[in-house]
N, C-alpha and C positions, 0 to 999 in steps of 0.2 A: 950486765949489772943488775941485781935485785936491788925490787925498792926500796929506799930507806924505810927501815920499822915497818909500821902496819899504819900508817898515818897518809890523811890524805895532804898534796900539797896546800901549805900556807900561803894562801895567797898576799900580795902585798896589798896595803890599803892606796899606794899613792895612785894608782891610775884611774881614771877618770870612768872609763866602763868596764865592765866584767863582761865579755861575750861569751856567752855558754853555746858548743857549737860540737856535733855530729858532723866527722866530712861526707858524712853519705848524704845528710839532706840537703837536697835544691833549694827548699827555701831559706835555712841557714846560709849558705854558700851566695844566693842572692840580696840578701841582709848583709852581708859581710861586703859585700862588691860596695855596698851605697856606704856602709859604716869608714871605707876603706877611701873614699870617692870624701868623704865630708872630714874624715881627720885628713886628708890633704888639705886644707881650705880653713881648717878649723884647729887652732890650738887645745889639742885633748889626746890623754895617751889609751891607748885600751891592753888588757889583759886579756888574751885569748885562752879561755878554759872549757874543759870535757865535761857532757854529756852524752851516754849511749843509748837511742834508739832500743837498741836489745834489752840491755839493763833497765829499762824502764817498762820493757814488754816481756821482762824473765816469766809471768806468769799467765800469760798471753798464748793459746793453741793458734800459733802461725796460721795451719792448714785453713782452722776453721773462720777465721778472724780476717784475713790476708790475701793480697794475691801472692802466686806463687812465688815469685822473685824475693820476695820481699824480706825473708828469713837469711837467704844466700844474703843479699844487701846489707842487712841490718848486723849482719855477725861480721863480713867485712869490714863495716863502719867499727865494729869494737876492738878489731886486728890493730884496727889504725889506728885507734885510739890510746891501745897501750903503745904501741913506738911514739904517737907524742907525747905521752906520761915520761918514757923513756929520755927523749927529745931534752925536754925539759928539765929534767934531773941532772943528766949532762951537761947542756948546753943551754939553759937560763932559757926564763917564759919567751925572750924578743924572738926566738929559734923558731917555736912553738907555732908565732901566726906568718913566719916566713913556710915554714911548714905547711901549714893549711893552706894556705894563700896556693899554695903549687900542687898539693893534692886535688884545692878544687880547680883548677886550672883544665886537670890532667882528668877529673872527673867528668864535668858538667862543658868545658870548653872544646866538645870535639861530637864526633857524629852520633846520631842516633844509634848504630848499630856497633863501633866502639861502645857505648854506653851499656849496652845490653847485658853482658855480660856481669853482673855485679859480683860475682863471688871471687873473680880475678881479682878486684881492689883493694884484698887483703895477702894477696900475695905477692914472694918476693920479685919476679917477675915486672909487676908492677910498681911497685916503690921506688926498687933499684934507681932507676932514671929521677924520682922525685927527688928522691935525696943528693943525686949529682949533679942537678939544677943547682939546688940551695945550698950547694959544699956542705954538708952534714956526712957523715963516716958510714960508711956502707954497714956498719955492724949492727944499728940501729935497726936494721930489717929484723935482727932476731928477736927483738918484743914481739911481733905478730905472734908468735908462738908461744911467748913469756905469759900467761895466767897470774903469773904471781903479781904484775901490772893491776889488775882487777878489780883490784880491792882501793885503787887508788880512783880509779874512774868510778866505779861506786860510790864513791865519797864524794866527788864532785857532783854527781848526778844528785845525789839525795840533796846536797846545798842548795844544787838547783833549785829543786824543788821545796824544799825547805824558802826558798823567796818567796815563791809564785802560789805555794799548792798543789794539788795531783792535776788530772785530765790535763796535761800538757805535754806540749813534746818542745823543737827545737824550733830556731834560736831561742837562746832567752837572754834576757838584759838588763842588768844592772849596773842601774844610773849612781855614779858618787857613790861607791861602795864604802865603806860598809854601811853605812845609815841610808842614802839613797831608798827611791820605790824602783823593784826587778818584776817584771810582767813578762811572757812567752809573747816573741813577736818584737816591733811590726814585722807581718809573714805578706815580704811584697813578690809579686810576680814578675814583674818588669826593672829594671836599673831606671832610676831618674835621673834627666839631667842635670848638668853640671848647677843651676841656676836651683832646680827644682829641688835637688839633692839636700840644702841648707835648708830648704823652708819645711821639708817633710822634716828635716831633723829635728826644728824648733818647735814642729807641733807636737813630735814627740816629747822631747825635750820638756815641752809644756806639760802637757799628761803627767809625764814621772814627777813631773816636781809638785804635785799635789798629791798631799798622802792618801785623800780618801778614793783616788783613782784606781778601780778597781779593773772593768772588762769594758772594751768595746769590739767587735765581734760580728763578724758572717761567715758562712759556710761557704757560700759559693766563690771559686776563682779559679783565675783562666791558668792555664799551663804556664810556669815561667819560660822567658824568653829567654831561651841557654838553646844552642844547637845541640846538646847531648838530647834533646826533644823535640827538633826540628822545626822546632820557630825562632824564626833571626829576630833580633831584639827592632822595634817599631812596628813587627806586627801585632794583630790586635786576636785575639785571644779569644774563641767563646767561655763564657762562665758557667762551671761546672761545679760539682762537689768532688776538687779533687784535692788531696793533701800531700801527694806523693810522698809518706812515710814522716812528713813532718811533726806529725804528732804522738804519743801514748794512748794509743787505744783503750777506751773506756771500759769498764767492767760490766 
């Protein structure tokens, strides 16, 4: 199925957050665990929508810029992201974060050396099983190949950024859209618990709901705790300068 028109999707105004989410990035997919962890707990609906990594580094020399993997990765994260353009057209946004929700599963939810590989994560190989988890049609695989999807993730990408501003990457969040304030982030490394999970929400929650809230910001942090990186969730982390692709590298 070709996209409708040349238009990106309209999003609805009722839900409560807009999650802009690349399934390749760890710290998206870790943002998503708590966001998913606090709407159990919490009456709020979210909209699960596309930004690409690539797309936002189209002008970006991998080589120079990158470690190696990182272009294989970021162009599989786009595969994926037109079948859930695709997804969605078909089978309405709720499809969209059953989707995600089982690609990072299948991503970040497994060994180090599974993990390795990233340019498998845009192929049919690898989806097949995603989409037989979530009863979704096996046909759906043929967006990875579908380009003409493109133009629709571009368009969500630029809104992205059109919230926040450039020098950002993924997650980003948009509190009470459409008027709400959307910021890149929180980029947490760890899952909090059950208890902890509602009070990080509210401080966020607090931040957004003040228009003049702009950046708060460090560089440094530890590896999340996902076994696709061989630290089980309660270990503690040395702090580094690491981003593992979560962000649009700067010009």
């Amino acid at each position: 199925m070709p996209p409708p028109g040349g238009r990106g999707y309209l999003a609805r105004v009722t839900a409560d957050l807009h999650f802009y989410f690349d399934p390749v990035c760890p710290f998206a997919w870790m943002t998503s665990k708590w966001v998913r962890m606090v709407g159990a707990q919490r009456d709020y609906s979210v909209e699960w929508r596309l930004i690409s990594l690539r797309l936002l580094n189209a002008h970006i020399d991998y080589a120079a810029h990158f470690p190696p993997e990182y272009e294989a990765g970021h162009t599989a994260g786009l595969r994926l992201l037109r079948m859930a353009a695709r997804t969605r057209a078909e089978h309405g946004p709720e499809a969209v974060g059953r989707l995600y929700e089982a690609l990072g599963e299948q991503i970040f939810e497994t060994t180090p050396e599974e993990y390795g590989d990233g340019e498998r994560r845009g192929t049919l190989a690898f989806v097949a099983p995603v989409l037989a988890a979530v009863g979704l049609p096996a046909e759906l695989a043929d967006a990875l190949d579908e380009d003409a999807w493109d133009g629709q993730v571009q368009a969500e990408t630029d809104e992205a950024l059109s919230l926040t501003g450039k020098d950002v990457g993924t997650p980003i969040l948009h509190f009470q859209p459409p008027a709400g304030v959307a910021f890149f982030g929180p980029v947490i490394s760890r899952l909090p618990s059950a208890d902890e999970a509602g009070r990080l929400w509210d401080h966020v929650v607090g931040l957004a709901s003040f228009p003049g809230f702009a950046e708060l910001k460090r560089s440094l942090r530890e590896r999340p705790q996902l076994p696709a990186f061989g630290v089980q969730p309660g270990a503690v982390g040395a702090q580094e300068d690491w981003h593992g692709g979560s962000r649009r590298q700067k010009k």
